[in-house]
C-alpha distance (Angstrom), angle and dihedral (degrees) to the residues before:
residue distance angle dihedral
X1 . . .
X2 3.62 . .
X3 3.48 127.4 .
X4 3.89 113.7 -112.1
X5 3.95 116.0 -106.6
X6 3.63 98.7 -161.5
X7 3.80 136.3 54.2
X8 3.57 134.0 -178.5
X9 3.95 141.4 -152.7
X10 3.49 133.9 -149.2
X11 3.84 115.9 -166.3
X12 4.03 114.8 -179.2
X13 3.95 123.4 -145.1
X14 3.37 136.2 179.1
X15 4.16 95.9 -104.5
X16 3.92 100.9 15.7
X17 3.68 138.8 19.8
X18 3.84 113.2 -138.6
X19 4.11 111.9 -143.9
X20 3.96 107.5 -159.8
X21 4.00 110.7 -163.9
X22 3.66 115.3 -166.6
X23 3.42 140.3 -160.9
X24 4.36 116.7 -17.0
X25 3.63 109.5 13.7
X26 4.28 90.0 -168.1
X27 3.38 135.7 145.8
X28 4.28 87.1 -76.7
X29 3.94 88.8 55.1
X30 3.78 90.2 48.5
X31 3.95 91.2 47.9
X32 4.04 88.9 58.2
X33 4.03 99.4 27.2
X34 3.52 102.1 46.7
X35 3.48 104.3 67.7
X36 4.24 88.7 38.8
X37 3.91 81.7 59.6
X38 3.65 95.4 49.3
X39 3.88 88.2 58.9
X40 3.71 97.9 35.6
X41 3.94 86.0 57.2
X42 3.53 91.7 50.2
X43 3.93 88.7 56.1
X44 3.07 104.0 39.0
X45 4.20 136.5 115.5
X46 3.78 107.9 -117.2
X47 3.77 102.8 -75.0
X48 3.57 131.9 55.8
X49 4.35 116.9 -156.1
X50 3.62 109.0 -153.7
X51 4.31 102.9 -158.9
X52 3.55 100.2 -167.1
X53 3.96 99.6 163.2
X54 4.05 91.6 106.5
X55 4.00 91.3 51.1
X56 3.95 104.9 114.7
X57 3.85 98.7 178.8
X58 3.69 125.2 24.2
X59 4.28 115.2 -172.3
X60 3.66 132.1 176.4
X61 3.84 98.3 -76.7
X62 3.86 89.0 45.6
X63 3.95 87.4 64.3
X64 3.61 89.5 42.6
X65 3.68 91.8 56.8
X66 3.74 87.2 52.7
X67 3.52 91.3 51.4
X68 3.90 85.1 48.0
X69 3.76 95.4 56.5
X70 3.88 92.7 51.9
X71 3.93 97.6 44.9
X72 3.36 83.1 49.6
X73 3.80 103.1 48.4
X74 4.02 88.5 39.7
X75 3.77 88.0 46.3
X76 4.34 86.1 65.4
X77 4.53 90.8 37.3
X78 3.75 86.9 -100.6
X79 3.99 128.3 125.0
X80 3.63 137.8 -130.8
X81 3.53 128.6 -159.8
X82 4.01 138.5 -170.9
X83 3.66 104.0 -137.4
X84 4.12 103.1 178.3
X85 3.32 124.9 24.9
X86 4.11 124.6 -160.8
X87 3.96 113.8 -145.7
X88 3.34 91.8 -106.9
X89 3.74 96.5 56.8
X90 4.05 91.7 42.1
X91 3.29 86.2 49.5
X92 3.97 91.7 61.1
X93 3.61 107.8 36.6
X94 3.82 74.8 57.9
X95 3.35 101.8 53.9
X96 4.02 89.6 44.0
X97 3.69 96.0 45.9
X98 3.84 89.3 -123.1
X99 4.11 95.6 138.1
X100 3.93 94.4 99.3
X101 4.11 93.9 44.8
X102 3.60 93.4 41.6
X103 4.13 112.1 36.2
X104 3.64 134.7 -173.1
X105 3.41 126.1 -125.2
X106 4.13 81.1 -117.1
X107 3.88 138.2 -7.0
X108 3.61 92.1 -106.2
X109 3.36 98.6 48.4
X110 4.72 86.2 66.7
């Protein structure tokens, strides 16, 4: 079996959880992730923090599960937020005109 290329991190706080992804975030991260995230933004405070500066590959279902988490979290009249960006990530929210759907928490930060 192959060895997993992504990872992920959840860190609770009192008024936002941060969720760290790591690494690939492909169709096998989305498989595992997704339905983590679904729960996570069922239990979480009011604000999800997406830290995205250790994601190495971003594909179709890895913007998808972005999307997810924010449907999700607007679905419930909470937030979530993309707080750091790596270039490879800026580079596709760019290229997929995502940066009004998905904001950071400030235009340095992607």
């Amino acid at each position: 079996m192959d060895k997993a290329t992504y990872d992920f991190k959840v860190t609770p706080g009192n008024k936002a959880t941060t969720l760290q992804l790591i690494g690939e975030v492909d169709y096998a991260a989305f498989l595992e992730i997704h339905p983590k995230l679904r729960e996570l933004t069922k239990e979480c405070p009011d604000e999800l923090l997406l830290a995205l500066d250790a994601v190495t590959f971003l594909d179709s279902e890895g913007v998808k599960l972005l999307i997810s988490a924010f449907q999700w979290m607007a679905d419930r009249n909470g937030h979530a937020k993309i707080t750091r960006c790596s270039p490879c990530v800026e580079r596709i929210l760019s290229i997929v005109k995502m940066g009004d759907l998905l904001p950071t928490t400030s235009a340095s930060d992607c």
